[in-house]
Structures are given as structure tokens and as C-alpha cells.
Legacy VTK file of the C-alpha trace (Angstrom):
# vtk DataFile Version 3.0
C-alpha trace
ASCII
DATASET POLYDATA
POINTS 143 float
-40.970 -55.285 67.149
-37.413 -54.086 67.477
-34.976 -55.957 64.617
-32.149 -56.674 66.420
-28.590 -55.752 65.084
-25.683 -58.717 65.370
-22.644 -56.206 65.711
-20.080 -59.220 64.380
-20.755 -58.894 61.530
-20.646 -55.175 61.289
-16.729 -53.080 60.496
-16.013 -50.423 62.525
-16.787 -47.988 60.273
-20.773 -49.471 60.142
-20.399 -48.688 63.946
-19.072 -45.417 63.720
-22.214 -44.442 61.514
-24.547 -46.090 64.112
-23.126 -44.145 66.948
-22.771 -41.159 65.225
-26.644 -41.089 63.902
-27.601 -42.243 67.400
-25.108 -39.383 68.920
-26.504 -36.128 66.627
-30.163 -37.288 67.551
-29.098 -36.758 70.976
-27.411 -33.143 70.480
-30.528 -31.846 68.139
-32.757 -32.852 71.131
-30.456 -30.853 73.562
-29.676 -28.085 71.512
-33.338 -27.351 70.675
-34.091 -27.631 74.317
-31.899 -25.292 75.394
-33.716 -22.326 74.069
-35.651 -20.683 76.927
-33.842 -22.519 79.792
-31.919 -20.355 82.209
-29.890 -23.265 83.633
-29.759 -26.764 80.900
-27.340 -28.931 83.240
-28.799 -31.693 82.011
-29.045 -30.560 78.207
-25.497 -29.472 78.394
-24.101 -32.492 79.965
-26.239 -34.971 77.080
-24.349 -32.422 74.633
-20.966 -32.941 76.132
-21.321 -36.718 76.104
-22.632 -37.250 72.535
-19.998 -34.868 71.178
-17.405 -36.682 73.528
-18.585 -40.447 71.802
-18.772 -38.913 68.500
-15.400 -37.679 68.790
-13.762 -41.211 69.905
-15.567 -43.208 67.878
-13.911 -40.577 64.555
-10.511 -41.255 65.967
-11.180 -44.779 66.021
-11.824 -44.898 62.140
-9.495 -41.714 61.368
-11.488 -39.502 60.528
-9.955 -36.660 61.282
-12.238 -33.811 60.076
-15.162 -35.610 62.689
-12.568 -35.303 65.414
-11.838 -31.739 64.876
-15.495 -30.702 64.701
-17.070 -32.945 67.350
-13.636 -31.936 69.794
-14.466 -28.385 69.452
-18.385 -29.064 69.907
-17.409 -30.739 73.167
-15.009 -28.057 74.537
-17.851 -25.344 73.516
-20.704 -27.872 75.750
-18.165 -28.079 78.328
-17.641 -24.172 78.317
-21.608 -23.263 78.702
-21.631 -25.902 81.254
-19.167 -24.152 83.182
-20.905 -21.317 82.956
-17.681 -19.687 81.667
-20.398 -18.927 78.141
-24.047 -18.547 77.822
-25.206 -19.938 74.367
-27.340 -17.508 72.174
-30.213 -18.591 69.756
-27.488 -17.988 67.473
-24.678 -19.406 69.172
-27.199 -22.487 68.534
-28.237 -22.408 65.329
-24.201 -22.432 64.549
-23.958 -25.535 66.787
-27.062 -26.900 65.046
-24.896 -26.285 61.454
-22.208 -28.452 63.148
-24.536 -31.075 64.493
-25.717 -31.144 60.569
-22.416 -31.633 59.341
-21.439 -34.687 61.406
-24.916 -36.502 60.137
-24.194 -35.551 56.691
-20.265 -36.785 57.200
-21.825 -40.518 58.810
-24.461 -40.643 55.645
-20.845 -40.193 53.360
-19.587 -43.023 55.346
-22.306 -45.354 55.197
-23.224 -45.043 51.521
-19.620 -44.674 50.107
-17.352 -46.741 52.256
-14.237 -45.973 50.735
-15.051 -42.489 50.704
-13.112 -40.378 53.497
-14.793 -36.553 54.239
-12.980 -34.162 53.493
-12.279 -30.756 55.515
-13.264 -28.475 53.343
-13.734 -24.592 53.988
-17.405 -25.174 54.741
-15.939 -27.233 57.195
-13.347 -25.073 58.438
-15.501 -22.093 58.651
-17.624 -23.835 61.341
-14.964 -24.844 63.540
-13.763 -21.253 63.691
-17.722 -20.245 64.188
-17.647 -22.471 66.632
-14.458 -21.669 68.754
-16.010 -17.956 68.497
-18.554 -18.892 70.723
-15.759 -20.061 73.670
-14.252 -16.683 73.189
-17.653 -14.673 73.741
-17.410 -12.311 76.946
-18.719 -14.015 80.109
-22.569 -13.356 81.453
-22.975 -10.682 83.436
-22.494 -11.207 87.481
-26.555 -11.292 88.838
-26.544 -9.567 91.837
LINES 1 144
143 0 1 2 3 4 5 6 7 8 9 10 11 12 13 14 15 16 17 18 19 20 21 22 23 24 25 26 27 28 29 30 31 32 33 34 35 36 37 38 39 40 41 42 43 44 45 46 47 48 49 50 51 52 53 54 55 56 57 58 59 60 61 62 63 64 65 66 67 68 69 70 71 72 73 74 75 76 77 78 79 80 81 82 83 84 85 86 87 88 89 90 91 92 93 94 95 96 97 98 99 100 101 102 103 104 105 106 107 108 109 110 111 112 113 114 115 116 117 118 119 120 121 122 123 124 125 126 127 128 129 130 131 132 133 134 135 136 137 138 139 140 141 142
């Protein structure tokens, strides 16, 4: 039996945790599926959305260091999905460390209300991991 949720009587920021939780569940599916596909349109797209929501839904309750990882998560997804990078196993497990982050951040937010994440140099070290990636030489041409 599924409890059902009455979203009244929940703040924003109790919906910002919900979609976020929902949202990384969604991009650690993806991201471990993309291992051994040549071509993860759909994985990549699923990727692009939930970092997309995530993203929104941060502005929404200002929290700024969510919208700065999940915007540069998103431009990555959107960068493999134009083909313009191929993601590496570790290109992934970086991605994964970001994905990690943002569940940690909405498990801050949901136990200490009042409690606003922080960017710390963790924090910042991952973003600039993660705009690495989008500067990564483009695949080789197939013939």
C-alpha cells in the first residue's frame, strides 16, 4: 500500500528534499547504466532532466551551492548528449561524487531546516572536476 503524501501541508523546502531524493535516484540509475553503452540517448537525456529539476527546484529555496553543482551536472549531460564529450568510467565516478553530494546536501535540509549547505572546497573541487570533463578533447571521427 502506497501512503499517500498531502503536499499542503508540506514548505517548499520539504519539497525540494522530495524532488531532490527522487531526482539523484534517477541520475545513479543513469549514470551506472551508462557504462558499456556506445550510444545512452535515453540515459543521458533522464540525466539532463533530473539535474535540470534539481537545479530549479535549488533556486526556488536559494540554495545556491545545489544550483551551481546540479547547473554544471546538466551542462556536462547536455555535452555527452551532444556528442561534443564521451564520458569515461572516470568521468562517471566524478559525476557519481556529485550525484552524492546533492543527496547528502537534501539529507542537511531535511534534518536541519534552518541549516543552509555550505560551498565548501569539497564542494568547489567537484564543480571544477566536473567542468573538466566539458573541456575533454572530442571522440575520435569513426570512419
Amino acid at each position: 500500500m502506497t501512503e499517500e503524501i498531502n503536499v499542503n501541508n508540506l514548505s517548499l523546502l520539504d519539497l525540494f528534499c522530495m524532488e531532490v531524493k527522487a531526482q539523484v535516484a534517477v541520475m545513479n540509475n543513469s549514470l551506472l547504466a551508462l557504462e558499456g553503452k556506445p550510444k545512452p540517448k535515453e540515459e543521458l537525456t533522464a540525466l539532463m532532466r533530473a539535474a535540470h529539476s534539481i537545479k530549479g527546484a535549488a533556486r526556488i529555496v536559494h540554495i545556491d551551492a545545489v544550483v551551481t553543482l546540479a547547473h554544471i551536472m546538466e551542462d556536462c549531460f547536455a555535452a555527452a548528449q551532444a556528442e561534443k564529450i564521451v564520458l569515461t568510467t572516470a568521468d562517471v565516478d566524478i559525476l557519481l561524487q556529485g550525484v552524492d553530494i546533492l543527496s547528502h546536501i537534501a539529507d542537511i535540509c531535511a534534518n536541519n531546516p534552518n541549516e543552509q549547505p555550505l560551498e565548501d572546497t569539497r564542494m568547489r573541487s567537484l564543480v571544477t572536476a566536473i567542468a573538466n570533463i566539458q573541456t575533454s578533447p572530442p571522440p575520435p571521427i569513426s570512419p
